[in-house]
mmCIF file as gemmi writes it, N, C-alpha and C atoms, coordinates in Angstrom:
data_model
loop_
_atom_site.group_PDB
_atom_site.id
_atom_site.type_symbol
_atom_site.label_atom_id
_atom_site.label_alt_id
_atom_site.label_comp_id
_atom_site.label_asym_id
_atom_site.label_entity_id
_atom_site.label_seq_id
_atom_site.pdbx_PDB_ins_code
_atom_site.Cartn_x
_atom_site.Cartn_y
_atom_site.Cartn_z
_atom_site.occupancy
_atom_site.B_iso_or_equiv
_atom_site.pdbx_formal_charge
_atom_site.auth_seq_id
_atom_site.auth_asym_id
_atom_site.pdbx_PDB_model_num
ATOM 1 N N . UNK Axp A 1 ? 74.219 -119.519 -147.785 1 0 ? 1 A 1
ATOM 2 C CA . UNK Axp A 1 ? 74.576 -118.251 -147.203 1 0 ? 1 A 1
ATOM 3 C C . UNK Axp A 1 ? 73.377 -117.296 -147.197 1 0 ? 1 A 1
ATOM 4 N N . UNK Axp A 2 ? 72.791 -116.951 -148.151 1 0 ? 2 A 1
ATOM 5 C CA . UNK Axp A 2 ? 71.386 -116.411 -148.29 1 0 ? 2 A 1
ATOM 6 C C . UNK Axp A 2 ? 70.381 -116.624 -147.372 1 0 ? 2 A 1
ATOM 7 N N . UNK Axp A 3 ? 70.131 -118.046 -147.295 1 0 ? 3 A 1
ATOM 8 C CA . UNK Axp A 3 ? 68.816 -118.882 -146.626 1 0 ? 3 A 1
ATOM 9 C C . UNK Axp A 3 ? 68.905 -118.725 -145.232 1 0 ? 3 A 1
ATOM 10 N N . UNK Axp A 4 ? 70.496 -118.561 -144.501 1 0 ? 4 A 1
ATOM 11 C CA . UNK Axp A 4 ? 71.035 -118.273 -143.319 1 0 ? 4 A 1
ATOM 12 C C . UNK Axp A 4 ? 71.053 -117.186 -143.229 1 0 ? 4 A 1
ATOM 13 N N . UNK Axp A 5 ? 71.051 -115.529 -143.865 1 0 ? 5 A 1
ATOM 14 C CA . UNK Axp A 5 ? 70.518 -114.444 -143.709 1 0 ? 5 A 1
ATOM 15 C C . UNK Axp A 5 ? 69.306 -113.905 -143.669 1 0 ? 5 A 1
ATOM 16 N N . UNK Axp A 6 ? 68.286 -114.895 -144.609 1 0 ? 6 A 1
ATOM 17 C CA . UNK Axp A 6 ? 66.822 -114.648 -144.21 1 0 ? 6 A 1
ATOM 18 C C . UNK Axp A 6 ? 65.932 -115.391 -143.042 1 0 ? 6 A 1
ATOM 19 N N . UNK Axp A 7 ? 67.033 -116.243 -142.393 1 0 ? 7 A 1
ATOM 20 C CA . UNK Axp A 7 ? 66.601 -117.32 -141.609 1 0 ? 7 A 1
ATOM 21 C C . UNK Axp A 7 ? 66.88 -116.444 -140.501 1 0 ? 7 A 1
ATOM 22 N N . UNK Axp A 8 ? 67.859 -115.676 -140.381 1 0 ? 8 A 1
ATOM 23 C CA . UNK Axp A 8 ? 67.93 -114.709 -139.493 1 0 ? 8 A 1
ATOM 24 C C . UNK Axp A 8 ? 67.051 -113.584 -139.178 1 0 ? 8 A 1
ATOM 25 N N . UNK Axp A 9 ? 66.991 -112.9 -140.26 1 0 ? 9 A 1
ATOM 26 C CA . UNK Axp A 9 ? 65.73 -111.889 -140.366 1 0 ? 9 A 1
ATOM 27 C C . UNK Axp A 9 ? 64.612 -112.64 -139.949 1 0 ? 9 A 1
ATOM 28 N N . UNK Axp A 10 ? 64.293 -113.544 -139.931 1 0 ? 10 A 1
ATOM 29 C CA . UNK Axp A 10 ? 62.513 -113.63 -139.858 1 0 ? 10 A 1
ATOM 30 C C . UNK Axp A 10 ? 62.858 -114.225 -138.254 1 0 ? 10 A 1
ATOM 31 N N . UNK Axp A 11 ? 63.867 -114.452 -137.957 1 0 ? 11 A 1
ATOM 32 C CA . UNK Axp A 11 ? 63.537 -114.716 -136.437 1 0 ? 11 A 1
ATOM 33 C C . UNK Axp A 11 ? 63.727 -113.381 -135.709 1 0 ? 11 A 1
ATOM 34 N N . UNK Axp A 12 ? 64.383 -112.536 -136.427 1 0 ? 12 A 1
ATOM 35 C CA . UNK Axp A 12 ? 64.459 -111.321 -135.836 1 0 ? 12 A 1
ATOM 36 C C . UNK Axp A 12 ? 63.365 -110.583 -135.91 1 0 ? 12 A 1
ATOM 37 N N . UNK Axp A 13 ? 62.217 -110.712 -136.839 1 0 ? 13 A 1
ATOM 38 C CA . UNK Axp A 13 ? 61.16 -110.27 -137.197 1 0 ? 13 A 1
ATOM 39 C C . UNK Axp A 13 ? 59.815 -110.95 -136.136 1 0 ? 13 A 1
ATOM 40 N N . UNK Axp A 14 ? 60.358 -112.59 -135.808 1 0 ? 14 A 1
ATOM 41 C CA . UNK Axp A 14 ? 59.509 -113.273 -134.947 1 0 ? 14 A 1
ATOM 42 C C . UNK Axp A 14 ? 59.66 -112.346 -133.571 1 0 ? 14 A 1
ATOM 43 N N . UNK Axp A 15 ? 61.051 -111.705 -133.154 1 0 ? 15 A 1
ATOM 44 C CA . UNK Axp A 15 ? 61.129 -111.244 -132.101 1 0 ? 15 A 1
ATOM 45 C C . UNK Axp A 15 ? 60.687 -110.286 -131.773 1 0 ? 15 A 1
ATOM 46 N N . UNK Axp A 16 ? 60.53 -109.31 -132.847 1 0 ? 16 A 1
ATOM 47 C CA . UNK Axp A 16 ? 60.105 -108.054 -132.957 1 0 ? 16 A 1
ATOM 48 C C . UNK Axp A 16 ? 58.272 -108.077 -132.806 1 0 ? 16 A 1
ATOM 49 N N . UNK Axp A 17 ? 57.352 -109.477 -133.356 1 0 ? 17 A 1
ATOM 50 C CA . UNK Axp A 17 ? 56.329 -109.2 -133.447 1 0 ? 17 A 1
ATOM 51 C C . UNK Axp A 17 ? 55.993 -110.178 -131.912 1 0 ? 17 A 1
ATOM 52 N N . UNK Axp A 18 ? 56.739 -110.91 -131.254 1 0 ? 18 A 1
ATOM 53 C CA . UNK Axp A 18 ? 56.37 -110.781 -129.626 1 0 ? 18 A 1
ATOM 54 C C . UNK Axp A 18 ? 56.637 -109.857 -128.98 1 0 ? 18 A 1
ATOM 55 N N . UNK Axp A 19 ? 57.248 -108.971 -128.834 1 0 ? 19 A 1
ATOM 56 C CA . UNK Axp A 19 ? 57.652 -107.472 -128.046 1 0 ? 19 A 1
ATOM 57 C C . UNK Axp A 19 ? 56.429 -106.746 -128.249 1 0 ? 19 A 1
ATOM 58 N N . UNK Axp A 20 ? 56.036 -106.626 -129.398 1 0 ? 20 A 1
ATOM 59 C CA . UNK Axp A 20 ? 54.921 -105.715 -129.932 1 0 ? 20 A 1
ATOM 60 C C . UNK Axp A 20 ? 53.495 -106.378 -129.38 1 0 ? 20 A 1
ATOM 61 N N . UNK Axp A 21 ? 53.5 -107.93 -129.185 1 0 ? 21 A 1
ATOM 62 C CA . UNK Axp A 21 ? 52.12 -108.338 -129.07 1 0 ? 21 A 1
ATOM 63 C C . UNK Axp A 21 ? 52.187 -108.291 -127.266 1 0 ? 21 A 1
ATOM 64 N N . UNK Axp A 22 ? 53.551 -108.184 -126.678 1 0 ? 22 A 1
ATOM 65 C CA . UNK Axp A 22 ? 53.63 -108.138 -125.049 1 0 ? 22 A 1
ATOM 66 C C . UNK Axp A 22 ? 53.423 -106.862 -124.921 1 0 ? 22 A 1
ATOM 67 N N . UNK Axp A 23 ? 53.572 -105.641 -125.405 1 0 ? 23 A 1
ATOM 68 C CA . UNK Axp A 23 ? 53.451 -104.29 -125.478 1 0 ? 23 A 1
ATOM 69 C C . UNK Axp A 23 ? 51.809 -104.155 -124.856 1 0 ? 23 A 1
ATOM 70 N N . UNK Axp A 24 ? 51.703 -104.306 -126.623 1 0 ? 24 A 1
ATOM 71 C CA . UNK Axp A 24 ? 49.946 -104.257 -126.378 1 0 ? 24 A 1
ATOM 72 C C . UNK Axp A 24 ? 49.253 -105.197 -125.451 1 0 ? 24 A 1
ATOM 73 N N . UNK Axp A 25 ? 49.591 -106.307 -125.176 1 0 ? 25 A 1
ATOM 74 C CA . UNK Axp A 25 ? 49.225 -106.461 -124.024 1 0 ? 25 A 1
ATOM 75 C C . UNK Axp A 25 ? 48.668 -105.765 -122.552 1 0 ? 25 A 1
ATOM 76 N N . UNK Axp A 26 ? 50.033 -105.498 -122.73 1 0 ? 26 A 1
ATOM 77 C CA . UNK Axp A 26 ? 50.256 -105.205 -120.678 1 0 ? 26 A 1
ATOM 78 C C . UNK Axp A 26 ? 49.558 -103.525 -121.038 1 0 ? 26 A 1
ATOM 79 N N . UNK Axp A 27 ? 49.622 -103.051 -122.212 1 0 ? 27 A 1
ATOM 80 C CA . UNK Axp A 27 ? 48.77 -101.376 -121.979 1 0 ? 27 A 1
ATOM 81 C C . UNK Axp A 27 ? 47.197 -102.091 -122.026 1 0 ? 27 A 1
ATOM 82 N N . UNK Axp A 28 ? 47.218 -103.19 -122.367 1 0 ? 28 A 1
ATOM 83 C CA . UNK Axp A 28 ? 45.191 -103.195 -122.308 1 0 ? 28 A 1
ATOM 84 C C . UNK Axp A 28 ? 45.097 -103.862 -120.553 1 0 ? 28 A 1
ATOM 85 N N . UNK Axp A 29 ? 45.857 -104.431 -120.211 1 0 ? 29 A 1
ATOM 86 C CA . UNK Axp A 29 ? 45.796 -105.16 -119.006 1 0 ? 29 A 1
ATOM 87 C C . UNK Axp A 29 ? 45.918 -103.53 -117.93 1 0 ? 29 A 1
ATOM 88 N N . UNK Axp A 30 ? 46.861 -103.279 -118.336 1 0 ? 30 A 1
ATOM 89 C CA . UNK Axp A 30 ? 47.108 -101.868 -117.16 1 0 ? 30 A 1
ATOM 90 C C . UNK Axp A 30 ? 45.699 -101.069 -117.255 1 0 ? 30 A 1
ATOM 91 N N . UNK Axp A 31 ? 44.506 -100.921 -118.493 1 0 ? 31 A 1
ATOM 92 C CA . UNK Axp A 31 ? 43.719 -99.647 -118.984 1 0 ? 31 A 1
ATOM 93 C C . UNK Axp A 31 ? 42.943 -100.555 -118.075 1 0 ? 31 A 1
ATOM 94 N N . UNK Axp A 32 ? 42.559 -102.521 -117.96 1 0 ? 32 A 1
ATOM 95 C CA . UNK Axp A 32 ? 41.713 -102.664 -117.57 1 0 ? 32 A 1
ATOM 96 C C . UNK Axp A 32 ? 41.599 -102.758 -116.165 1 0 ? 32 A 1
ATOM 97 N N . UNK Axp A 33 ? 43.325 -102.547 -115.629 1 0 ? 33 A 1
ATOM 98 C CA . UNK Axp A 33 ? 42.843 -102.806 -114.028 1 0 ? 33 A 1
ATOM 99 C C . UNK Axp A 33 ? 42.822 -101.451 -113.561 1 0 ? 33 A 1
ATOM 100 N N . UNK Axp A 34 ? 43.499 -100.279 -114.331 1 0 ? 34 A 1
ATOM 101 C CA . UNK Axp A 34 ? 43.147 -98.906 -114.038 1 0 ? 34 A 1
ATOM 102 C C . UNK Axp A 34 ? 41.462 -98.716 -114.283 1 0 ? 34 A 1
ATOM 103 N N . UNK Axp A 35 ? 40.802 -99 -114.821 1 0 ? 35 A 1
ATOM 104 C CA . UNK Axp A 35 ? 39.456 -98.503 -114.657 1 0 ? 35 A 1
ATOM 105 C C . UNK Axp A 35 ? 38.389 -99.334 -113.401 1 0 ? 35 A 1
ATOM 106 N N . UNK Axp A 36 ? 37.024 -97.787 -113.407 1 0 ? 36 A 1
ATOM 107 C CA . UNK Axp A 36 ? 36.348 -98.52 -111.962 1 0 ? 36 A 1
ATOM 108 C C . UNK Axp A 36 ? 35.151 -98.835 -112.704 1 0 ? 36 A 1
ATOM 109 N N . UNK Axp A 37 ? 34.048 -98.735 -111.867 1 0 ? 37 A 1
ATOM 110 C CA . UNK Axp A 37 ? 33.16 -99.062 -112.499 1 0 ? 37 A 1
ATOM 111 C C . UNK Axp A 37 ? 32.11 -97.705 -112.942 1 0 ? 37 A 1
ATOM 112 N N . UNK Axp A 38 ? 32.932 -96.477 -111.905 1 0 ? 38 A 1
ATOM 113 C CA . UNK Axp A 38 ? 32.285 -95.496 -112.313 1 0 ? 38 A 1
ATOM 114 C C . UNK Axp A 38 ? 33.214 -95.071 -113.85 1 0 ? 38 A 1
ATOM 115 N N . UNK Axp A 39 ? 34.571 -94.39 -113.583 1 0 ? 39 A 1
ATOM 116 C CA . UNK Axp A 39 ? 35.221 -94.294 -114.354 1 0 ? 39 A 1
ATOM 117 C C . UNK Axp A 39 ? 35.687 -95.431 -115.092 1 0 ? 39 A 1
ATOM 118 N N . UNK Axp A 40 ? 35.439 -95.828 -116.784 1 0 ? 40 A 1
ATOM 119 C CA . UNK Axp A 40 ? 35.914 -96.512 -117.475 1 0 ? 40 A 1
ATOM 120 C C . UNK Axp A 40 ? 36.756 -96.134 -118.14 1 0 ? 40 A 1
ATOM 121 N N . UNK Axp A 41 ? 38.057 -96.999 -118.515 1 0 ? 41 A 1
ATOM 122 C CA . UNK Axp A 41 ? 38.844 -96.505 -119.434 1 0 ? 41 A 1
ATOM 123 C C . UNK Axp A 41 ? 38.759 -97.178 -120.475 1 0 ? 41 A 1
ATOM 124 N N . UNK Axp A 42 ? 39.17 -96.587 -121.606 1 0 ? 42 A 1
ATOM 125 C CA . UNK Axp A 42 ? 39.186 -96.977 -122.947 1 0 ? 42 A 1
ATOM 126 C C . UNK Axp A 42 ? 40.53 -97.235 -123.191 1 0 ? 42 A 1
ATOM 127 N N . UNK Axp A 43 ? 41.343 -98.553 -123.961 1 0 ? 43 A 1
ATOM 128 C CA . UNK Axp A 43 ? 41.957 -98.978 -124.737 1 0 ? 43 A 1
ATOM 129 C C . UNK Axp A 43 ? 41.856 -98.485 -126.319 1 0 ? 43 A 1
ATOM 130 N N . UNK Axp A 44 ? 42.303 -97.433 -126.315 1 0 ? 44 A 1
ATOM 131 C CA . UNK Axp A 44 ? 42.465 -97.042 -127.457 1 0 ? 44 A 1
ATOM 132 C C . UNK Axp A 44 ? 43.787 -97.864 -128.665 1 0 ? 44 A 1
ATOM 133 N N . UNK Axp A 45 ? 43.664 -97.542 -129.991 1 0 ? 45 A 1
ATOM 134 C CA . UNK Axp A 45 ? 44.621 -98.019 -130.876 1 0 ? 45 A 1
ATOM 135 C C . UNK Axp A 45 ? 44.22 -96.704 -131.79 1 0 ? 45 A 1
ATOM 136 N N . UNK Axp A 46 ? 45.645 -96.744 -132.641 1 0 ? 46 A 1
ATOM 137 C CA . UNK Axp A 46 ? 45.241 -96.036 -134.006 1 0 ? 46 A 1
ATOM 138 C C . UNK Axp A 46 ? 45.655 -96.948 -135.371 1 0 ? 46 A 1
ATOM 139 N N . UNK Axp A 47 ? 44.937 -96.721 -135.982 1 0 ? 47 A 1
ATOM 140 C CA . UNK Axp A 47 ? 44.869 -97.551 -137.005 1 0 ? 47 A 1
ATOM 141 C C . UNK Axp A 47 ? 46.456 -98.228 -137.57 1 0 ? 47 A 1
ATOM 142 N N . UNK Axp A 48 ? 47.138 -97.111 -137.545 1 0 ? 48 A 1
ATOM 143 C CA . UNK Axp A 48 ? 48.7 -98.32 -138.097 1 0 ? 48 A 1
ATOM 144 C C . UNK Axp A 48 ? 49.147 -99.202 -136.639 1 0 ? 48 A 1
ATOM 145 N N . UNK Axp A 49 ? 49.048 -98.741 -135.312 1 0 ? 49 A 1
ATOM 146 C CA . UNK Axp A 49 ? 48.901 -99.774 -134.248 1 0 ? 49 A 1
ATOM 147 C C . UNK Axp A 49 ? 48.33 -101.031 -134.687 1 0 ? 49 A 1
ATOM 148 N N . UNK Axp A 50 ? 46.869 -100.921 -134.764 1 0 ? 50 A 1
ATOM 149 C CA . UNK Axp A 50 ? 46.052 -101.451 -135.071 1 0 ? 50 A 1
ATOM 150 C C . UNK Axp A 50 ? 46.483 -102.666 -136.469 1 0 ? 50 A 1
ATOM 151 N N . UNK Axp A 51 ? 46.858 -102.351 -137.477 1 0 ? 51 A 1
ATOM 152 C CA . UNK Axp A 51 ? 47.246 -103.05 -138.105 1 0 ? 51 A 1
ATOM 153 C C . UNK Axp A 51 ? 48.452 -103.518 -138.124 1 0 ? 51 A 1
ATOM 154 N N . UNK Axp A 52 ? 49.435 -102.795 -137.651 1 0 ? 52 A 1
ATOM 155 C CA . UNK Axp A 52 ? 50.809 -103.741 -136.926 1 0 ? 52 A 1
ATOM 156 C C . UNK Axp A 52 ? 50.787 -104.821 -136.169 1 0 ? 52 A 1
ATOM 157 N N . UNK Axp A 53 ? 49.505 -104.567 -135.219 1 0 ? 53 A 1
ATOM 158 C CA . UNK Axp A 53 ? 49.594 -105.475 -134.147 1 0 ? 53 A 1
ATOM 159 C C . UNK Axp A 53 ? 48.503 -106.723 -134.827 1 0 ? 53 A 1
ATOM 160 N N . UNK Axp A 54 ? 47.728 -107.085 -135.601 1 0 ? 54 A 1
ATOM 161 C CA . UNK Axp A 54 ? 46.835 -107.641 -136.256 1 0 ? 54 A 1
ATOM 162 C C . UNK Axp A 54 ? 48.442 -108.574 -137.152 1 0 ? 54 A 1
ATOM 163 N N . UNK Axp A 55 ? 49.332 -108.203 -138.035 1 0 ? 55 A 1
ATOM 164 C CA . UNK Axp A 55 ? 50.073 -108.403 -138.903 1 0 ? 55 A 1
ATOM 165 C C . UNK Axp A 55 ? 51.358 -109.077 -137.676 1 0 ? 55 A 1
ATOM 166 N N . UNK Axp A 56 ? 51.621 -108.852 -136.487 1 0 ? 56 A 1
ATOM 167 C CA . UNK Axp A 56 ? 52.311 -109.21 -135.624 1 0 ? 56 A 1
ATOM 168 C C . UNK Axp A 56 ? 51.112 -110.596 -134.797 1 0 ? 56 A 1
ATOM 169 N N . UNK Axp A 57 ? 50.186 -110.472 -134.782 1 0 ? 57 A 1
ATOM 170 C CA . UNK Axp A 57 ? 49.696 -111.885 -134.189 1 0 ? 57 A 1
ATOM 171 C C . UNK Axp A 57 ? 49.291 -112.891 -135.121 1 0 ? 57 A 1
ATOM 172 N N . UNK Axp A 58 ? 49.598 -112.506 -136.836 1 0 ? 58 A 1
ATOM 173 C CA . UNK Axp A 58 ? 49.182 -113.494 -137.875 1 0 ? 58 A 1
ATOM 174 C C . UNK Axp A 58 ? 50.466 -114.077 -137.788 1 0 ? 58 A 1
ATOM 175 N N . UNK Axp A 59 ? 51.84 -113.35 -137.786 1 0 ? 59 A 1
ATOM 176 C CA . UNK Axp A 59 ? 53.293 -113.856 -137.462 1 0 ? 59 A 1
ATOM 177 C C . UNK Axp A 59 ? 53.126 -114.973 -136.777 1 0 ? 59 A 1
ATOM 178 N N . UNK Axp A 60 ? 53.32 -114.647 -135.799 1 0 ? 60 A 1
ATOM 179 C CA . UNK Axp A 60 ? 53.174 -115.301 -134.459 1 0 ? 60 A 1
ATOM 180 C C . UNK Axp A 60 ? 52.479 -116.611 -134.701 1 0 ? 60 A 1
ATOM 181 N N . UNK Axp A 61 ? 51.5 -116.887 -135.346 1 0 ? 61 A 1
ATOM 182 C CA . UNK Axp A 61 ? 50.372 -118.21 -135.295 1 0 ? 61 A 1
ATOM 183 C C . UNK Axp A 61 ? 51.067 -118.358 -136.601 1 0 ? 61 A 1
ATOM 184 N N . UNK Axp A 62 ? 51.759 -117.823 -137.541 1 0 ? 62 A 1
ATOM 185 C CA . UNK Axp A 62 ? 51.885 -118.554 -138.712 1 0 ? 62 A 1
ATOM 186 C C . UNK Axp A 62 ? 53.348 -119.561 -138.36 1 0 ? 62 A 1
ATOM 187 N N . UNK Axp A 63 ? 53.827 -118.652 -137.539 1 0 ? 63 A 1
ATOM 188 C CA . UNK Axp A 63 ? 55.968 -119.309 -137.053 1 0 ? 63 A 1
ATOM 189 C C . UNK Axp A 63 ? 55.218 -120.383 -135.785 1 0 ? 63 A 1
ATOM 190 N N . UNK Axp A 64 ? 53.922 -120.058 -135.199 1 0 ? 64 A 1
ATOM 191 C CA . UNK Axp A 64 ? 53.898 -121.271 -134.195 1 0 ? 64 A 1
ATOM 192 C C . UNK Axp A 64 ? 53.019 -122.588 -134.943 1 0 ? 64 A 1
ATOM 193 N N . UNK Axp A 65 ? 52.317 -122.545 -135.92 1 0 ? 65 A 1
ATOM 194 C CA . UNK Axp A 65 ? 51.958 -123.681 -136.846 1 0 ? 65 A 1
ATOM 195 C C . UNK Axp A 65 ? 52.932 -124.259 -137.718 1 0 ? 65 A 1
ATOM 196 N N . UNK Axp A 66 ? 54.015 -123.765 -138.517 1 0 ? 66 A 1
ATOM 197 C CA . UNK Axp A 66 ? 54.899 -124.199 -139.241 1 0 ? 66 A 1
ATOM 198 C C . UNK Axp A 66 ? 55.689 -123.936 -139.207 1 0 ? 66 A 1
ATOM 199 N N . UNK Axp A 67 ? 56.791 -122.927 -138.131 1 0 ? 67 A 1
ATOM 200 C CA . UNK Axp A 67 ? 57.807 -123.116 -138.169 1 0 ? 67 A 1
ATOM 201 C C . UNK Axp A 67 ? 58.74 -121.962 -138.957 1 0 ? 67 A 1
ATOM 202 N N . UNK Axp A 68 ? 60.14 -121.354 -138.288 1 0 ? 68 A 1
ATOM 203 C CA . UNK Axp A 68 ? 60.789 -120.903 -139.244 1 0 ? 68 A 1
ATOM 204 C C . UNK Axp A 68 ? 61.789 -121.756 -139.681 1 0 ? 68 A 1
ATOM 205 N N . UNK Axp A 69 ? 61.143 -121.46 -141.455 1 0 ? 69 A 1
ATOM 206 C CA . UNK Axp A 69 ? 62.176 -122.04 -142.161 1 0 ? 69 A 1
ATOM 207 C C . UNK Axp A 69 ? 62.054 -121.634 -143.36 1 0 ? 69 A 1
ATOM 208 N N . UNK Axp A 70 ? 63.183 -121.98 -144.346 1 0 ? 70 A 1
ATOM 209 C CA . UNK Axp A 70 ? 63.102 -121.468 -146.013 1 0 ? 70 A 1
ATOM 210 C C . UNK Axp A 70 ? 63.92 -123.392 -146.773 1 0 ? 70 A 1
């Protein structure tokens, strides 16, 4: 019963850290086709971004190498 409530959470957690890594995505894809060559835009982050999204693509490669499971 336990193992089936945390088995839940971490896929809910897997889901949560693809939303976040498609997020950041499509805003660096949009900054790079919005800029020219006169005007550049910057892709900005702030640091808890920044480390959410770092902690959301270690997810991601850790559930696509081994798997969720307990």
């Amino acid at each position: 019963m336990v193992i089936d409530i945390l088995n839940k959470i971490l896929y809910i957690s897997f889901f949560i850290s693809c939303l976040t890594i498609i997020r950041h995505s499509y805003y660096f894809i949009q900054a790079f086709l919005s800029s020219t060559e006169e005007i550049p835009v910057k892709y900005r982050l702030t640091n808890t971004s920044l480390i959410l999204l770092g902690i959301s693509i270690a997810y991601l490669l850790t559930v696509i190498f081994t798997g969720i499971k307990i």
